[in-house]
N, CA and C atoms as a LAMMPS dump frame, in Angstrom:
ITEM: TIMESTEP
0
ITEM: NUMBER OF ATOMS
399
ITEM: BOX BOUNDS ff ff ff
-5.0000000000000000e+02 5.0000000000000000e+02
-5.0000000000000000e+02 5.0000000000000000e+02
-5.0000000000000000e+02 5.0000000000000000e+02
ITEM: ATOMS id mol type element x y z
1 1 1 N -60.057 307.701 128.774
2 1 2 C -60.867 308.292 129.824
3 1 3 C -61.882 309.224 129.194
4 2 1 N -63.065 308.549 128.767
5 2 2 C -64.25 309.355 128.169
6 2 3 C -63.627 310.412 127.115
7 3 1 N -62.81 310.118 125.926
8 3 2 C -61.987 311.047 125.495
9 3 3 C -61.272 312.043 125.98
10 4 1 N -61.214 311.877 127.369
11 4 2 C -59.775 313.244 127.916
12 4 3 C -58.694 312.844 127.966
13 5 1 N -57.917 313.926 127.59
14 5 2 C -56.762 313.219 126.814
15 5 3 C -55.675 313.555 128.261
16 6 1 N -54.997 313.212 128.887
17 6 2 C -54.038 313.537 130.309
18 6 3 C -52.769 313.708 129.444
19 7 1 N -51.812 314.582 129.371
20 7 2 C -50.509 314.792 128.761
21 7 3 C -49.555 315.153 129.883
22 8 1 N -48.314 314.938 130.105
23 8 2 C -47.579 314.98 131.009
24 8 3 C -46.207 315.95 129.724
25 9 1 N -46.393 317.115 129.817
26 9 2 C -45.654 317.761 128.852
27 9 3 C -43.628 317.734 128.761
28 10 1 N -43.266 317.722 127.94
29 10 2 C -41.825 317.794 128.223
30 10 3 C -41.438 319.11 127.708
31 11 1 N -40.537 320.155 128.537
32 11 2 C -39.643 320.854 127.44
33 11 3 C -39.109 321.081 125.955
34 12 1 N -39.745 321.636 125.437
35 12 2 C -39.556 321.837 123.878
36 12 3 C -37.796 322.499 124.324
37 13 1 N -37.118 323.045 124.895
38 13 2 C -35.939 323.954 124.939
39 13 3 C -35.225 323.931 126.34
40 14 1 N -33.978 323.671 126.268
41 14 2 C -33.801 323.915 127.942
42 14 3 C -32.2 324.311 127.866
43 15 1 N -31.851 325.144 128.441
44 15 2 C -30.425 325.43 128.847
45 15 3 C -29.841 326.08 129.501
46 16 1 N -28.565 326.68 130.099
47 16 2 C -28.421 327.469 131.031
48 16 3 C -29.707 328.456 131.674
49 17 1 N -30.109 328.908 130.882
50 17 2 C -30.948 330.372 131.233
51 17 3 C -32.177 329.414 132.002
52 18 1 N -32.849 328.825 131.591
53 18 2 C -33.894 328.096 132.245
54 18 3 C -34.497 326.769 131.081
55 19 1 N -35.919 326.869 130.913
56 19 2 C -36.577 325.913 130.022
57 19 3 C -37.743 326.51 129.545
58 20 1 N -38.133 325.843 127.936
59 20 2 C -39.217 326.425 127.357
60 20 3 C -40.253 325.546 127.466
61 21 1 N -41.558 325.341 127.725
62 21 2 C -42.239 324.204 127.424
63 21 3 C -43.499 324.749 126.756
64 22 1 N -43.953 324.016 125.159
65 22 2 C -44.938 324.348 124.787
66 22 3 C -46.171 323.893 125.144
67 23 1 N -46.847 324.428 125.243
68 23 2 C -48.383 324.161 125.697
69 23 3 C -49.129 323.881 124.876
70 24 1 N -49.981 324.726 123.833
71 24 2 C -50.628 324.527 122.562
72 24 3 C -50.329 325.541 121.728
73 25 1 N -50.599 324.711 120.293
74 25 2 C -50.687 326.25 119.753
75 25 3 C -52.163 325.503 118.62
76 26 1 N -52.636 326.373 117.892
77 26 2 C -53.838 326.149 117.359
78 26 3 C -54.874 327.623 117.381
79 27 1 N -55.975 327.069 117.185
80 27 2 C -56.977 328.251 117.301
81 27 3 C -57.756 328.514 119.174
82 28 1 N -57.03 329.103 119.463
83 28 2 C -57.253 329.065 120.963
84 28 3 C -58.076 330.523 120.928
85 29 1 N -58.811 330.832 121.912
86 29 2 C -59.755 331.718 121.919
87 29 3 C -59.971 332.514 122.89
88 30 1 N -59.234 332.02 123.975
89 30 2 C -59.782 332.094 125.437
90 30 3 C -58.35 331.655 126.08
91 31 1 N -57.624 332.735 127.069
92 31 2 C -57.034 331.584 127.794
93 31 3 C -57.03 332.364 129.527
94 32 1 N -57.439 331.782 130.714
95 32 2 C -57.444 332.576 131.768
96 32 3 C -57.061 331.542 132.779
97 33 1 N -56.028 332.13 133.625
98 33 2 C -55.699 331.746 134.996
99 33 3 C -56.523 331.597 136.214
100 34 1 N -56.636 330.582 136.513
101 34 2 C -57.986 330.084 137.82
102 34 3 C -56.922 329.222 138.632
103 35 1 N -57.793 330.297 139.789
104 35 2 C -56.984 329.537 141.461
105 35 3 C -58.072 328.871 141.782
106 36 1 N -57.725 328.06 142.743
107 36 2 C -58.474 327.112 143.517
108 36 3 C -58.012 326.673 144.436
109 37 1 N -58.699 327.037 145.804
110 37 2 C -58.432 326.588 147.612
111 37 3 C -58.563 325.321 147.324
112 38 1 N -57.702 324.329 148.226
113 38 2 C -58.059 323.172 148.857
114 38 3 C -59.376 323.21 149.14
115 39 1 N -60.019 322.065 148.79
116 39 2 C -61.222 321.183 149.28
117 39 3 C -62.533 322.126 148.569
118 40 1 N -61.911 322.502 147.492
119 40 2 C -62.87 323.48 146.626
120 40 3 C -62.995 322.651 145.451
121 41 1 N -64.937 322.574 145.158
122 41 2 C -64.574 322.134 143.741
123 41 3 C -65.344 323.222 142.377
124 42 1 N -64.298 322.865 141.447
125 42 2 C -64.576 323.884 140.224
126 42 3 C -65.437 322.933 139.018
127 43 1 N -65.743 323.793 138.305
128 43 2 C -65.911 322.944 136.818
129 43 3 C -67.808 322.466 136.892
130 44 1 N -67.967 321.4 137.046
131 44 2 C -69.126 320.946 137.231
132 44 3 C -69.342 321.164 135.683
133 45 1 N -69.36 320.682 134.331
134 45 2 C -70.204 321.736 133.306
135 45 3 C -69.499 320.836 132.194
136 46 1 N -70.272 321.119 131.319
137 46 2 C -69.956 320.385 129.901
138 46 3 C -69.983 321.514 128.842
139 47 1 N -69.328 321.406 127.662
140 47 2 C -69.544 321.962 126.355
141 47 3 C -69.72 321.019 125.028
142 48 1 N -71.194 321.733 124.624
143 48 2 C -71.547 321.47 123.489
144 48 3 C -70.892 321.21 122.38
145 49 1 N -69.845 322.562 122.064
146 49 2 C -69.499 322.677 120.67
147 49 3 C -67.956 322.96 121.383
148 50 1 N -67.308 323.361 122.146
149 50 2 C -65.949 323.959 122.492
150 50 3 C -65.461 322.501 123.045
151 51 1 N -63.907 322.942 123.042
152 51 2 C -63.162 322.176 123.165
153 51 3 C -62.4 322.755 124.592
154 52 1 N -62.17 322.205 125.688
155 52 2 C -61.557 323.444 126.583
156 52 3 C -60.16 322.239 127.15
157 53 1 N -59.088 323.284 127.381
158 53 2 C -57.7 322.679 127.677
159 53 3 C -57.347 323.042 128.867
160 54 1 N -56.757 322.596 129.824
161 54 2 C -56.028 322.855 131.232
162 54 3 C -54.882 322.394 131.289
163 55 1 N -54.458 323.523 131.682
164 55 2 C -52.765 323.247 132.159
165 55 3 C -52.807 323.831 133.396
166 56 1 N -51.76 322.506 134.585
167 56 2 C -51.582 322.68 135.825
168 56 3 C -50.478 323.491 136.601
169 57 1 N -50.914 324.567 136.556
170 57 2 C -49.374 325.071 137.086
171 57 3 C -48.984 324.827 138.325
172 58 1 N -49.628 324.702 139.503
173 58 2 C -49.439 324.491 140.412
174 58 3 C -50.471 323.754 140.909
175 59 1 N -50.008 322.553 142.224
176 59 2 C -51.544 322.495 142.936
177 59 3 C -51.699 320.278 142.526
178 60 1 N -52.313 319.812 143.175
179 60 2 C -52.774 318.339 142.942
180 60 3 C -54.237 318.609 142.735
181 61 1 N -55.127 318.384 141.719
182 61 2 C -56.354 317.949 141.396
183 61 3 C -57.274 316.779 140.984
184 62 1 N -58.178 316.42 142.027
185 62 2 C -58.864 314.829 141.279
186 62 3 C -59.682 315.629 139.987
187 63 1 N -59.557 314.913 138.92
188 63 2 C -60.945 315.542 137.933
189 63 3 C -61.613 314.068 137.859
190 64 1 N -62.716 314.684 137.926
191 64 2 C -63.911 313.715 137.461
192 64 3 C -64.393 313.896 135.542
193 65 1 N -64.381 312.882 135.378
194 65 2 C -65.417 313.526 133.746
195 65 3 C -66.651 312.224 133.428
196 66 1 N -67.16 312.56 132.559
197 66 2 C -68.177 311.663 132.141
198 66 3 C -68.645 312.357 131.108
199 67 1 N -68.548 310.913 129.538
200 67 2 C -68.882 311.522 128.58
201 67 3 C -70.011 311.163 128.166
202 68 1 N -70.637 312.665 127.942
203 68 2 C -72.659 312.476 128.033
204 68 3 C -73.124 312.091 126.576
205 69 1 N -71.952 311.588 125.545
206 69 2 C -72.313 311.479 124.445
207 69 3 C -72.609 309.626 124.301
208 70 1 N -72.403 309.336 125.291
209 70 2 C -72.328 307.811 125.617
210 70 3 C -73.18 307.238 126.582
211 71 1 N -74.144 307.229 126.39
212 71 2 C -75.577 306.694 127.076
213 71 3 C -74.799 305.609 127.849
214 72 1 N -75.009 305.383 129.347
215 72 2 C -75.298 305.045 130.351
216 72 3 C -73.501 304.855 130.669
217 73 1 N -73.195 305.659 130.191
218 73 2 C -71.311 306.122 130.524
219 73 3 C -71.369 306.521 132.035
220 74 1 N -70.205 306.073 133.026
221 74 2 C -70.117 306.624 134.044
222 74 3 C -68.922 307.376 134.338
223 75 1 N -69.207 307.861 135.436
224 75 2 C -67.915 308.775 135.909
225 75 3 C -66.31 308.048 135.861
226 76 1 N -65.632 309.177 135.795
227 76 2 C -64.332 308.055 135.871
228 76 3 C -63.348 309.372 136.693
229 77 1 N -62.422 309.162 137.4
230 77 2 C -61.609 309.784 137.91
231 77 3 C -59.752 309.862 137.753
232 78 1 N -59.275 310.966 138.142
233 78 2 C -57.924 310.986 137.839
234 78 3 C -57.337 311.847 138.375
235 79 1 N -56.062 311.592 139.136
236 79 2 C -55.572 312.889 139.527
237 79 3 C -54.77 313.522 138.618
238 80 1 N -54.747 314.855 138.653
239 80 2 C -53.645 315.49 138.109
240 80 3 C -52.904 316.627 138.568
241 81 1 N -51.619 317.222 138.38
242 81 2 C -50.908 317.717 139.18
243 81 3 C -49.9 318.361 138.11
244 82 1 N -49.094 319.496 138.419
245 82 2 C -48.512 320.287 138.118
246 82 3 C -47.415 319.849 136.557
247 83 1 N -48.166 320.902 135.658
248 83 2 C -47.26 319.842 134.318
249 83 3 C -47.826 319.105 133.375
250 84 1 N -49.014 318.68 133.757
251 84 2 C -50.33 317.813 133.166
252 84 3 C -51.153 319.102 132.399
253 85 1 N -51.249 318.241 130.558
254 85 2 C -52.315 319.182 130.37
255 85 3 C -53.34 318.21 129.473
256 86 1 N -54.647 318.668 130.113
257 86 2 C -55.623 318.109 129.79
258 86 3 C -56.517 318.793 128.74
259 87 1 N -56.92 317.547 127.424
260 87 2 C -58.065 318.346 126.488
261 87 3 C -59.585 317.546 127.142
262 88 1 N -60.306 318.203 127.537
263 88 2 C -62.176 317.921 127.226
264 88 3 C -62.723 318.388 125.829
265 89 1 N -62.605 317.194 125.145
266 89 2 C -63.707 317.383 124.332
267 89 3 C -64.744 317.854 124.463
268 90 1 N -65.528 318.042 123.498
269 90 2 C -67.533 318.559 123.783
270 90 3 C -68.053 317.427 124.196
271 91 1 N -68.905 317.667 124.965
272 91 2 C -69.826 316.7 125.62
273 91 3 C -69.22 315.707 126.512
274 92 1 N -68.175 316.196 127.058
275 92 2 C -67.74 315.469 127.917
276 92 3 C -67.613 316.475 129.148
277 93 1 N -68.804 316.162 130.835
278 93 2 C -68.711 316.748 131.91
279 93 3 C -67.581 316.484 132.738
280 94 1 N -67.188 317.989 133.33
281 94 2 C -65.459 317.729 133.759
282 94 3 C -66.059 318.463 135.335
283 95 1 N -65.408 317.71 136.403
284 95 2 C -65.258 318.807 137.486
285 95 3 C -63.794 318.56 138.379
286 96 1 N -63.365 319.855 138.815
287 96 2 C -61.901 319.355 139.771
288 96 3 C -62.255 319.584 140.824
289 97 1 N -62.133 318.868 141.893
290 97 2 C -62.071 318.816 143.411
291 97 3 C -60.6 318.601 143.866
292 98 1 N -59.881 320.251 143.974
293 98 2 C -59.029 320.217 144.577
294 98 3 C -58.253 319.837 146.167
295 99 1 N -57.148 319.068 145.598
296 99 2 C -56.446 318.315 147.157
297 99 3 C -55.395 318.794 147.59
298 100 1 N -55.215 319.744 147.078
299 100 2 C -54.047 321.074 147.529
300 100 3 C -54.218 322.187 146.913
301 101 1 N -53.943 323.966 147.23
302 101 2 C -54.283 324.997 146.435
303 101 3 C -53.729 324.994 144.956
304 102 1 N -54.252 325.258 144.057
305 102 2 C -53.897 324.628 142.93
306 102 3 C -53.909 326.403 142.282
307 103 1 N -53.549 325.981 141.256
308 103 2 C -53.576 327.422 140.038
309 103 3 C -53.195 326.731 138.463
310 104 1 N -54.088 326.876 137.662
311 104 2 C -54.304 326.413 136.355
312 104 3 C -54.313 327.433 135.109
313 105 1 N -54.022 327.082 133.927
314 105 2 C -54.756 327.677 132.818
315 105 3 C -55.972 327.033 132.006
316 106 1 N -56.896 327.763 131.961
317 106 2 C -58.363 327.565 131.578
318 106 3 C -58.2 327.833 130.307
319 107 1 N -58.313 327.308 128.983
320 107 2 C -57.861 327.643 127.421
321 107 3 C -58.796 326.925 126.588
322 108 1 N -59.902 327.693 125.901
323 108 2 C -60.693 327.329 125.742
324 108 3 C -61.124 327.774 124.003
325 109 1 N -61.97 327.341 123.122
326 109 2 C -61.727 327.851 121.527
327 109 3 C -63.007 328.873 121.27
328 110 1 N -63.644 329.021 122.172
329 110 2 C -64.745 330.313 122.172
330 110 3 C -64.325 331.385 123.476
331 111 1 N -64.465 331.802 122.964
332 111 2 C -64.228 333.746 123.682
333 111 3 C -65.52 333.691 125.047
334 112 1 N -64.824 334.271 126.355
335 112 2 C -65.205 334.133 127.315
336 112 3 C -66.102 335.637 126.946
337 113 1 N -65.355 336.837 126.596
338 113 2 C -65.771 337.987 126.644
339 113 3 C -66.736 338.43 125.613
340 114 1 N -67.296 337.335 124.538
341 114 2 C -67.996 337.64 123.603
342 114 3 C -69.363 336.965 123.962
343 115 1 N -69.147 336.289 125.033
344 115 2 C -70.227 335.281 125.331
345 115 3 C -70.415 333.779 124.76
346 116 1 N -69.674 333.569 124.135
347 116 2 C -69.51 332.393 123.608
348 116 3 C -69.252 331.289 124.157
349 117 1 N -68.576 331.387 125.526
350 117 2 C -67.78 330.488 126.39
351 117 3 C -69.596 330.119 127.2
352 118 1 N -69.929 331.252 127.999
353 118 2 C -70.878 330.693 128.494
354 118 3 C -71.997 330.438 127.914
355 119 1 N -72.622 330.714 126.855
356 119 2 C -73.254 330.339 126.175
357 119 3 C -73.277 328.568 125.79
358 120 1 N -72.302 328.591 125.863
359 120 2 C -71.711 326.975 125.057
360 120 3 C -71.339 326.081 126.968
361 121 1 N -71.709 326.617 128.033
362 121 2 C -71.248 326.319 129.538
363 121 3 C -72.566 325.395 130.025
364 122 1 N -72.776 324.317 130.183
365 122 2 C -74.017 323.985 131.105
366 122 3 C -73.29 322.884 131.947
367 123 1 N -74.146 323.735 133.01
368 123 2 C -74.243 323.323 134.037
369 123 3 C -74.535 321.77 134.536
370 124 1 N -73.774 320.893 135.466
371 124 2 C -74.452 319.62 135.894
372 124 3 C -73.158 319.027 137.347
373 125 1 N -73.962 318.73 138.166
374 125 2 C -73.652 318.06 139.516
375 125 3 C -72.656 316.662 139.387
376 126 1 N -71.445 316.84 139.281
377 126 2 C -71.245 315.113 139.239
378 126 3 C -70.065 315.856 140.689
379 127 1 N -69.948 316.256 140.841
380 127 2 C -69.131 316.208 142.194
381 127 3 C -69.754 317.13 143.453
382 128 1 N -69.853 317.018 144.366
383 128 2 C -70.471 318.296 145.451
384 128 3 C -69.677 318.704 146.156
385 129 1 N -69.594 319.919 146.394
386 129 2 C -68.989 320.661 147.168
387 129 3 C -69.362 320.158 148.736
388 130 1 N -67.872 319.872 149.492
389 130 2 C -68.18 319.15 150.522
390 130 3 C -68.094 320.65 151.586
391 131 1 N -68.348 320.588 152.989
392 131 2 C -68.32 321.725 153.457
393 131 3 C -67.007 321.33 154.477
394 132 1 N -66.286 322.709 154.26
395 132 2 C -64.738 322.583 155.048
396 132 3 C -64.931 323.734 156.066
397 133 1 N -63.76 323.209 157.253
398 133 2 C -63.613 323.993 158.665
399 133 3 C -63.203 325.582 158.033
């Protein structure tokens, strides 16, 4: 799927007390918690040079992506849902149009607070915000 990679994670640890599950480890830079209402969509945006990761904590999401490194590439779709963690490569446009309230981790390899994140953020339309009651 335009290089996004969909992972359905398992427990690294589990026993009486509860369960461990690893997420990533690597050079991570960035990592922030984003909610999202039903019938809201996020994302819209590509990166140049960053690599950005999502993990679903809660919530069902369609993502759209399309990778702009592939002349006359089209959209492709997927749902994903609680447990799923997704890598976007660079140059690949991602947006989620959530289908239930969702809550994610946003984990990304440039620093949001240094400017790096948006700097490396552009903007582009592949999904529209539909208008809800």
């Amino acid at each position: 799927m335009d290089g996004v990679k969909i992972e359905r994670l398992s427990p690294a640890f589990s026993d009486e007390r509860g369960v461990i599950t690893d997420i990533l480890s690597g050079e991570m830079r960035n990592i922030g918690i984003i909610t999202q209402k039903k019938g809201v969509v996020r994302g819209n945006h590509y990166h140049k040079a960053q690599t950005q990761y999502t993990y679903i904590l809660k919530g069902k999401i369609e993502m759209t992506t399309k990778d702009l490194s592939e002349p006359g590439s089209l959209p492709k779709t997927a749902i994903i849902r609680e447990g799923d963690l997704i890598t976007h490569p660079a140059m690949v446009a991602h947006a989620y149009l959530a289908l239930e309230d969702a809550v994610f981790l946003a984990i990304t390899t440039k620093r949001r607070d240094e400017g790096g994140y948006e700097d490396d953020t552009f903007r582009i339309e592949m999904v529209k915000q539909h208008a809800t009651d």
